[in-house]
C-alpha beads as a LAMMPS data file, in Angstrom:
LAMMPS data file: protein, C-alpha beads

308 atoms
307 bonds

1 atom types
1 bond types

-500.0 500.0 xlo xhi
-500.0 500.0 ylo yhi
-500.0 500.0 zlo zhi

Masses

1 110.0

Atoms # bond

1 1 1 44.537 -184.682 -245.219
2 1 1 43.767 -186.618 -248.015
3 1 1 44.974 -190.258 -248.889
4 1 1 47.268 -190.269 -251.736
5 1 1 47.484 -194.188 -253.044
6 1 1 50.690 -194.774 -255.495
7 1 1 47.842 -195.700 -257.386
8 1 1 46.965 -192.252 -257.280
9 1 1 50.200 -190.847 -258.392
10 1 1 50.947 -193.533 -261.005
11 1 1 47.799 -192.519 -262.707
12 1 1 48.426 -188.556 -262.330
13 1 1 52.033 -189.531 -264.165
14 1 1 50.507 -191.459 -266.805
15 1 1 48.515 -188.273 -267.330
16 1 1 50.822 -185.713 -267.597
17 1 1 54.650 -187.840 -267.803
18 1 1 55.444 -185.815 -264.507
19 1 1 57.915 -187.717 -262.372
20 1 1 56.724 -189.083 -259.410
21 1 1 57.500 -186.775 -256.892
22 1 1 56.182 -183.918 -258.656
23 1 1 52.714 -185.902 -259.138
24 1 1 52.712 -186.726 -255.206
25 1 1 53.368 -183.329 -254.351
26 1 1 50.700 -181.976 -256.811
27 1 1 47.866 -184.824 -255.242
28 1 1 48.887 -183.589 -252.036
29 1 1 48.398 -179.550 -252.752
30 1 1 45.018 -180.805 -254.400
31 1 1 43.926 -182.903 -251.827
32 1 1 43.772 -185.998 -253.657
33 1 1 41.873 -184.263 -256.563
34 1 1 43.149 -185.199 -259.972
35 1 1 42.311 -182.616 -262.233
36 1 1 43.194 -180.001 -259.582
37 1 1 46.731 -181.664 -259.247
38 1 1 46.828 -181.625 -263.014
39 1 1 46.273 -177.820 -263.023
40 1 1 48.515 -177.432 -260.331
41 1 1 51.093 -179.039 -262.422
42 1 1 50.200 -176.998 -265.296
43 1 1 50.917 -174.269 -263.219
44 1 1 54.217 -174.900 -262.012
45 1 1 54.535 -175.446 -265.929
46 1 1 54.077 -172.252 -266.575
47 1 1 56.487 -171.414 -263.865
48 1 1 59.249 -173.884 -264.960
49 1 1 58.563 -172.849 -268.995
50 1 1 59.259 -168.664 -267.756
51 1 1 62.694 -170.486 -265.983
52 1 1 63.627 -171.697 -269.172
53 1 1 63.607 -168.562 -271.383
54 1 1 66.810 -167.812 -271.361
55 1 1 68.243 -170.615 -272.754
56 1 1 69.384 -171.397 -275.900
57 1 1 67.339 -174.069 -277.934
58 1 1 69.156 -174.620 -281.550
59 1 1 68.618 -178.214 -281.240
60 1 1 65.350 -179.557 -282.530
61 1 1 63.414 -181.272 -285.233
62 1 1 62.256 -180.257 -288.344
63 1 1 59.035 -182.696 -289.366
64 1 1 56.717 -182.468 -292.388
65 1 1 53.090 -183.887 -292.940
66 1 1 50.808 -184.080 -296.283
67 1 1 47.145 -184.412 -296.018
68 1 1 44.963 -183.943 -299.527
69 1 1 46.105 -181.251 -301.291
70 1 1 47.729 -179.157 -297.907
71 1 1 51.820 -179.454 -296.726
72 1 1 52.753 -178.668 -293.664
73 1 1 56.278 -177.901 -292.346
74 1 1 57.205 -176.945 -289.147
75 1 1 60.470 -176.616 -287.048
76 1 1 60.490 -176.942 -283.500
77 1 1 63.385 -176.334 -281.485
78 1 1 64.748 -178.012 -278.297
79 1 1 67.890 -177.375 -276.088
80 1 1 70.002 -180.996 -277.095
81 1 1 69.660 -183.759 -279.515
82 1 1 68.387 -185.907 -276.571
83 1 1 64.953 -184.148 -276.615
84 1 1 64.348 -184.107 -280.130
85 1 1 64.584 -187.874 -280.124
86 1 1 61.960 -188.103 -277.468
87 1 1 59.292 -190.166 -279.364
88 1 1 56.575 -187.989 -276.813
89 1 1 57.976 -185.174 -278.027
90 1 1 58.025 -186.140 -281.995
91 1 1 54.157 -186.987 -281.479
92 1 1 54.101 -183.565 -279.709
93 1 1 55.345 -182.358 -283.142
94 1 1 53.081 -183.860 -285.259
95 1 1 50.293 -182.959 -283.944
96 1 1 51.469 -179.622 -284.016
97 1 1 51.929 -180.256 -288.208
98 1 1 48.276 -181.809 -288.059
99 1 1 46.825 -178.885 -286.036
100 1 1 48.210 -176.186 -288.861
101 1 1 46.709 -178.417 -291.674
102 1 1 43.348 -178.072 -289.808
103 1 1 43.430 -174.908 -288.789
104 1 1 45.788 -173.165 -291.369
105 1 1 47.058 -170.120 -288.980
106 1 1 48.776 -167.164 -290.210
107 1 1 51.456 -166.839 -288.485
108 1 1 53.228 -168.289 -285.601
109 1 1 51.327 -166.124 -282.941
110 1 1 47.959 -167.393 -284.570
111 1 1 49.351 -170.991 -284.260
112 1 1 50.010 -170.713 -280.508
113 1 1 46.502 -169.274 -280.185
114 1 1 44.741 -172.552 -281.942
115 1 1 42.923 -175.759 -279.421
116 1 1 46.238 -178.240 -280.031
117 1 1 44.494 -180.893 -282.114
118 1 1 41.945 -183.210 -279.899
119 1 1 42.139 -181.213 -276.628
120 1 1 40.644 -178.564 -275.207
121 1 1 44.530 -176.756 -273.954
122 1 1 45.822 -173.807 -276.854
123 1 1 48.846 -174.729 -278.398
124 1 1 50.605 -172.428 -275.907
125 1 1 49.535 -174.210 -273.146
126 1 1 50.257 -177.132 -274.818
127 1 1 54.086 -176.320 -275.017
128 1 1 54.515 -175.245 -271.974
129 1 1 52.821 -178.608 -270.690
130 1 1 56.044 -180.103 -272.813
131 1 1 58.883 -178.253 -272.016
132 1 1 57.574 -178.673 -267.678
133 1 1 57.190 -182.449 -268.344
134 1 1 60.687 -183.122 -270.525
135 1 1 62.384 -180.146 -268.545
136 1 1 63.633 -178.608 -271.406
137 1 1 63.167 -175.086 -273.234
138 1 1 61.385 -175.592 -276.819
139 1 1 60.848 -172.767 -279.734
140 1 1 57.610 -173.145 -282.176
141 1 1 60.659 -171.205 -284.418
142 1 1 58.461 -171.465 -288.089
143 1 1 55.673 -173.543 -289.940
144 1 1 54.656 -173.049 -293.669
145 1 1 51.641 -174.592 -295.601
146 1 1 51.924 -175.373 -299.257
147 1 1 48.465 -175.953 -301.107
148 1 1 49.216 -178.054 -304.651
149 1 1 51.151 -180.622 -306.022
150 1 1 54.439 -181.091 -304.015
151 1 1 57.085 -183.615 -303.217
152 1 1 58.876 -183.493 -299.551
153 1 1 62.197 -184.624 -298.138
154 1 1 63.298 -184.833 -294.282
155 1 1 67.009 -185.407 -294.314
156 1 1 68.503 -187.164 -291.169
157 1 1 65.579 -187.579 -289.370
158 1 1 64.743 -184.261 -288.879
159 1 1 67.722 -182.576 -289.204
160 1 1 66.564 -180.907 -292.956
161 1 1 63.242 -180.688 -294.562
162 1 1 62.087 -179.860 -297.821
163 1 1 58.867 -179.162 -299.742
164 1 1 58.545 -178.656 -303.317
165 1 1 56.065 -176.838 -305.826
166 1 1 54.925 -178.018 -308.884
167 1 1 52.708 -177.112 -311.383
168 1 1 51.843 -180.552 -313.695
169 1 1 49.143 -181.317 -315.941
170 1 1 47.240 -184.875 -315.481
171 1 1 49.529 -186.641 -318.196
172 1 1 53.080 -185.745 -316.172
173 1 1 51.417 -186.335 -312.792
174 1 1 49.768 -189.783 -313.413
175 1 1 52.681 -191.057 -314.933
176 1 1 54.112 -193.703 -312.155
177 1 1 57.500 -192.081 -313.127
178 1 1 56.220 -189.052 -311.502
179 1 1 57.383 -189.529 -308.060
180 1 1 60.663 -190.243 -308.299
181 1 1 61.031 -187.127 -310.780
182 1 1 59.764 -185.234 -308.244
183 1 1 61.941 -186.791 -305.384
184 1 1 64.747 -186.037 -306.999
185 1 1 64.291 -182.123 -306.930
186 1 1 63.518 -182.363 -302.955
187 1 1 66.765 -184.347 -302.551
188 1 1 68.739 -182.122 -304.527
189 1 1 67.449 -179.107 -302.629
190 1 1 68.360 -180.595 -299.299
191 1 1 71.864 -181.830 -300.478
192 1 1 72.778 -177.878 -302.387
193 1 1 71.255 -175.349 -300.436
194 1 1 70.239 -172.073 -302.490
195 1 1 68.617 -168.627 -301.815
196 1 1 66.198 -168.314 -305.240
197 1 1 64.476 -170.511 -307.748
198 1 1 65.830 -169.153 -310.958
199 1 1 67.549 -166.727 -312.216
200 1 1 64.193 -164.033 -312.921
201 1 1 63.646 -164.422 -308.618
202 1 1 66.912 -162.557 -307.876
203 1 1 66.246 -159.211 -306.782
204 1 1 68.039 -156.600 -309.466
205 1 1 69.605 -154.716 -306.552
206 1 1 71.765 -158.474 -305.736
207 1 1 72.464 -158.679 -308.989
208 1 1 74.169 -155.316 -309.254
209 1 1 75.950 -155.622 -306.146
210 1 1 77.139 -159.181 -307.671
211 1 1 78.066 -157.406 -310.958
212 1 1 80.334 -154.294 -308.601
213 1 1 81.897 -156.558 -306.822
214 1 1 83.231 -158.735 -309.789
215 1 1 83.797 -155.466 -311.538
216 1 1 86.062 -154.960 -308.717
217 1 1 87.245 -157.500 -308.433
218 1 1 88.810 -157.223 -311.934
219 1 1 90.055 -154.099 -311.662
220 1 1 92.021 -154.957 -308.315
221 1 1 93.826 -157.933 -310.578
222 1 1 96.747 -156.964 -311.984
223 1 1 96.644 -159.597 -315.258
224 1 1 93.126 -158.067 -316.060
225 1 1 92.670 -153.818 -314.759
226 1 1 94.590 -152.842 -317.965
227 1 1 91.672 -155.047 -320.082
228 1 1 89.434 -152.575 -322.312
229 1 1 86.103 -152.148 -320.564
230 1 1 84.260 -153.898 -323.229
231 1 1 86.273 -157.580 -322.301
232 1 1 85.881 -156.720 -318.642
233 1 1 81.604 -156.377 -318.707
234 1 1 82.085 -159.806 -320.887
235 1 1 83.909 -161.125 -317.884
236 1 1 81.680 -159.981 -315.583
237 1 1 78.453 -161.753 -317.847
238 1 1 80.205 -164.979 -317.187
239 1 1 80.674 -164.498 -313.455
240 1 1 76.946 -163.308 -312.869
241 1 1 76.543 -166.484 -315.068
242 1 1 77.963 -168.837 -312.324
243 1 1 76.627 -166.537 -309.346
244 1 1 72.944 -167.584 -311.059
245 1 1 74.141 -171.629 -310.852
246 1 1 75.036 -171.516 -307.762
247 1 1 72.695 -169.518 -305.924
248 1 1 69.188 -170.610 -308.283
249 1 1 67.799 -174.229 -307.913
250 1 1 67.044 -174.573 -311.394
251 1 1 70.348 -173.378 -312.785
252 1 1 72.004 -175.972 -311.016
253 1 1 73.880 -178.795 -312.450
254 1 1 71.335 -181.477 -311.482
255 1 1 73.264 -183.785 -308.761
256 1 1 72.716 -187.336 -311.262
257 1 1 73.569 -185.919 -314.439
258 1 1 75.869 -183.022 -314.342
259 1 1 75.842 -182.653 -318.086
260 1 1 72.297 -180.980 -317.763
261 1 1 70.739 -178.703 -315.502
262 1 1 67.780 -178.809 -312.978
263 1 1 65.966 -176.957 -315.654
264 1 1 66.732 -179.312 -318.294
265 1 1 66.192 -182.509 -316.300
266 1 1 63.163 -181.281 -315.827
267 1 1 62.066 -180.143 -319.406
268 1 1 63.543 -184.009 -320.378
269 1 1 61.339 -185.165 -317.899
270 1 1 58.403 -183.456 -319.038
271 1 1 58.940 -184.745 -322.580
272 1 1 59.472 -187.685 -321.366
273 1 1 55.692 -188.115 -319.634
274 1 1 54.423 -186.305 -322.778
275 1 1 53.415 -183.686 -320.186
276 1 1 53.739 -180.114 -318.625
277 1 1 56.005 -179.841 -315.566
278 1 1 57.070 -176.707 -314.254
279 1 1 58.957 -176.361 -310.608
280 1 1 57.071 -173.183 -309.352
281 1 1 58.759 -172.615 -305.625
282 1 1 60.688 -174.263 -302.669
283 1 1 61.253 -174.048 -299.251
284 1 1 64.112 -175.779 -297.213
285 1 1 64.236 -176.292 -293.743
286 1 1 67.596 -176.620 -291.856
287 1 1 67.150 -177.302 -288.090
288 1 1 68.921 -174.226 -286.009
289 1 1 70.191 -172.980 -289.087
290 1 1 70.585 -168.896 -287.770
291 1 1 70.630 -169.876 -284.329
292 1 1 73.491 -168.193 -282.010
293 1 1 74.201 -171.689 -280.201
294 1 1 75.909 -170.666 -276.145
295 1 1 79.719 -171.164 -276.237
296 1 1 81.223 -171.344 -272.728
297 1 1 84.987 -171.091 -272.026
298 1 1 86.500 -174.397 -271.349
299 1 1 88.654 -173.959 -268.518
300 1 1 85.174 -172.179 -267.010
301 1 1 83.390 -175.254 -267.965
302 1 1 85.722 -177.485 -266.154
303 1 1 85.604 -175.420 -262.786
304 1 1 82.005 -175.642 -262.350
305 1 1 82.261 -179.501 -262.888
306 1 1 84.852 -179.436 -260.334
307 1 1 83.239 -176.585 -257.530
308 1 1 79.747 -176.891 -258.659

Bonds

1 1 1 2
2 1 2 3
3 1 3 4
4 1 4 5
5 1 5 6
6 1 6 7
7 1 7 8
8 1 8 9
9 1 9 10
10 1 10 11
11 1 11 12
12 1 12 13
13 1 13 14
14 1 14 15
15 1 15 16
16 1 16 17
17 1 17 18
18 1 18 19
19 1 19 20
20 1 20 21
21 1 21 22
22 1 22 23
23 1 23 24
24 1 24 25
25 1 25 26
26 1 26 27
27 1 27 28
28 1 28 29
29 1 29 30
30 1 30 31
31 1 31 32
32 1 32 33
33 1 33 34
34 1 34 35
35 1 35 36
36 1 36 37
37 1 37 38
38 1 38 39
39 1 39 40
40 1 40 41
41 1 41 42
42 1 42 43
43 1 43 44
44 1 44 45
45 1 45 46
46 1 46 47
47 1 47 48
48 1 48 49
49 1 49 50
50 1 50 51
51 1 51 52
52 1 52 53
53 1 53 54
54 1 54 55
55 1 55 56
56 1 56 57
57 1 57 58
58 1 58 59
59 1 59 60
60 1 60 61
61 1 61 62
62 1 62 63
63 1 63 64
64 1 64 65
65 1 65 66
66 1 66 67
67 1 67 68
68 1 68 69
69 1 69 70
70 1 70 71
71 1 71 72
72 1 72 73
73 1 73 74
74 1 74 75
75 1 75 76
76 1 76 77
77 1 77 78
78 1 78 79
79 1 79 80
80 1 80 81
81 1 81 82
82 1 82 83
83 1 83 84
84 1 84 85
85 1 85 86
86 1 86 87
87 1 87 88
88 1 88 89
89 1 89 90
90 1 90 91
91 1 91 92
92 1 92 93
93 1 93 94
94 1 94 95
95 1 95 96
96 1 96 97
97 1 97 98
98 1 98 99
99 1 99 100
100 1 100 101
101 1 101 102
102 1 102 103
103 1 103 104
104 1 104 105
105 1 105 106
106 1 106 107
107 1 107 108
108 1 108 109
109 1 109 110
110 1 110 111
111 1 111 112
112 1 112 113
113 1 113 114
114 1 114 115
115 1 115 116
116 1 116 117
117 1 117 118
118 1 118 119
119 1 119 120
120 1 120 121
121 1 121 122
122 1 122 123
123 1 123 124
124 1 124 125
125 1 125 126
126 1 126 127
127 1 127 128
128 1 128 129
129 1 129 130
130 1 130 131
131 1 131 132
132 1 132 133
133 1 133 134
134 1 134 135
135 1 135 136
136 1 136 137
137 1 137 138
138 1 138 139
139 1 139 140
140 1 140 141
141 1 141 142
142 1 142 143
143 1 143 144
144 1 144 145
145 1 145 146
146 1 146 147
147 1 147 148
148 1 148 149
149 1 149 150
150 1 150 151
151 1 151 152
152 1 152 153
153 1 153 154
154 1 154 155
155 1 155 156
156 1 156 157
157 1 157 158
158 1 158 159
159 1 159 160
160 1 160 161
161 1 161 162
162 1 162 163
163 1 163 164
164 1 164 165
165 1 165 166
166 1 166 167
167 1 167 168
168 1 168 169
169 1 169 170
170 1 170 171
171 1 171 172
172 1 172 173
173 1 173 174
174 1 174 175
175 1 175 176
176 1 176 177
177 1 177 178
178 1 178 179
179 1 179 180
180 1 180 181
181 1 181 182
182 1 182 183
183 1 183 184
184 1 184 185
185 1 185 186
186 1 186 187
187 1 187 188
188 1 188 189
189 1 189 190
190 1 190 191
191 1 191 192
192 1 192 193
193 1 193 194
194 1 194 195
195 1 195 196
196 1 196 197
197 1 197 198
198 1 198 199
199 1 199 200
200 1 200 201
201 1 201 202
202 1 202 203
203 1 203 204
204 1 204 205
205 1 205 206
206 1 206 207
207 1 207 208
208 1 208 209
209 1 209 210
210 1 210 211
211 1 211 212
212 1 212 213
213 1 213 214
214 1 214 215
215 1 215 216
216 1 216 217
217 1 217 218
218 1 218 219
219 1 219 220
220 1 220 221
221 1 221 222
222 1 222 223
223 1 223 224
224 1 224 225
225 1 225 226
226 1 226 227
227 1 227 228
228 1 228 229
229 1 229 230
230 1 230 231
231 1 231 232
232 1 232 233
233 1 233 234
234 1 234 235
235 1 235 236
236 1 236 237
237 1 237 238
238 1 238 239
239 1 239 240
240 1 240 241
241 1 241 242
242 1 242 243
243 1 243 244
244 1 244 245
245 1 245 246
246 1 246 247
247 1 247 248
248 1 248 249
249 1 249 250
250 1 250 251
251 1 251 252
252 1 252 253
253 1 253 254
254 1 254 255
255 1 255 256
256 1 256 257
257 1 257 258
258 1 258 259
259 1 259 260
260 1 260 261
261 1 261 262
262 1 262 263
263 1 263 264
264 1 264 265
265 1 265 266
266 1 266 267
267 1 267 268
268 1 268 269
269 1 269 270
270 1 270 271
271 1 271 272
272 1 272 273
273 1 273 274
274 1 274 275
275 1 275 276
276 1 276 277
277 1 277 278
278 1 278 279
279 1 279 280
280 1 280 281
281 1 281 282
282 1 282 283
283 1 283 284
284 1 284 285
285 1 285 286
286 1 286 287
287 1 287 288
288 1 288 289
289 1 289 290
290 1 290 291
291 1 291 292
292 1 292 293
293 1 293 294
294 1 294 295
295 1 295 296
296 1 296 297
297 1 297 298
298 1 298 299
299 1 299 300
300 1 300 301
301 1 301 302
302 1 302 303
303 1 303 304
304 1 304 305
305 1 305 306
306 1 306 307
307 1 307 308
């Protein structure tokens, strides 16, 4: 049987952020060899990760990263708050975000498939190495890369993310005012969460359900189903006409100037740097937003604190 130092171990936990036990046991099985107790680790990893699949994880951490002209965002989700402020697991997260920049996968499934940036393990392997070392179930949930000119927002440190698209010619974009312009549209997309970017992106077939519903509306009210038709579609023009500010970014009353839209702060703006600015897309990030999180029955709660 092998000799297994603490030396031994405390170097095979620096390695992998195993606890000690689990390193001693691994040395052990490997007969003192380190990489083989690393694999065997990984291993159990594996085993531990397959454990863990039934959980819920609607916790998380949603983390952007900008390198030249490429945006990444990504959301990764954990089972509690705990995790996601694990610094090893934030730097688990970036280098997922610098991985995608490098690599620029399709789809999640391709993402999992790429070497996790600076090692030889697959990003797969990678995860599972993470959720067997913090003991915790993770989701790679989403990741999108935006080539351009854009301006990004996290919101409570991870909680919300945001990346903007603009198209700008040189005079609006070297302006040092240019920034902050920009800044503002990410914060007001985190702060007023909406489904389209103006009112031409709304699919015709919402639109007309928005426009029968109001219709109905109407006619269920008793002050207005006795109206002429004519006064009721004019009524139903307005509605649609506050259905498109609230649900379109840039028919929005702009959160620091209500007087003028998103539109209009923008076209001021524009003038303004004696440039071309147009906002051309979003995306928004809300950490577990969709998520079914587990609810458990109190009283049921309390016995198995109590019985185990």
């Amino acid at each position: 049987m092998a000799n297994i130092t603490a030396k031994d171990v405390a170097e095979l936990r620096k390695k992998t952020g195993c606890g000690m036990m689990e390193c001693k046991k691994a040395l052990v099985e490997a007969e003192g060899n380190m990489d083989e107790a690393i694999k065997v680790l990984r291993e159990r990893g594996l085993a531990v990760a397959a454990k863990k699949a039934d959980r819920i994880a609607a916790d998380g951490l949603v983390d952007i990263l900008t390198v030249g002209d490429s945006t990444a965002m990504i959301e990764v989700n954990t089972e509690t708050d705990f995790v996601a402020k694990n610094e090893s697991f934030r730097e688990f997260v970036r280098g997922l975000l610098e991985t995608i920049i490098e690599n620029k996968p399709a789809d999640v499934d391709a993402l999992k498939a790429c070497k996790y940036k600076g090692g030889d393990l697959t990003v797969e392997d990678k995860m599972k190495e993470m959720i067997f070392t913090i003991g915790e179930k993770m989701d790679l949930r989403r990741f999108i890369v935006v080539d351009g000119t854009t301006s990004t927002y996290i919101h409570g440190g991870g909680a919300i993310g945001v990346v903007i698209k603009f198209e700008a010619d040189d005079a609006a974009k070297n302006n040092p005012g240019f920034a902050e312009f920009a800044k503002n549209i990410a914060l007001q997309t985190a702060a007023y969460p909406v489904e389209y970017l103006n009112r031409e992106a709304v699919p015709a077939s919402r639109i007309a359900e928005e426009r029968e519903i109001i219709k109905t509306q109407i006619d269920n009210d008793e002050k207005n189903a006795k109206k002429p038709e004519q006064i009721k579609e004019k009524m139903v023009d307005g509605k649609i006409g506050k259905f498109f500010e609230a649900n379109c970014l840039l028919e929005q009353a702009y959160v620091k100037d209500d007087s003028m839209s998103v539109q209009k702060y923008v076209d001021v703006t524009a003038k303004e740097f004696g440039g071309k600015i147009a906002v051309t897309g979003f995306v928004r990030y809300e950490k577990g937003e969709g998520i079914q999180k587990r609810e458990e029955n109190f009283a049921d709660e309390i016995n198995k604190m109590v019985n185990g």
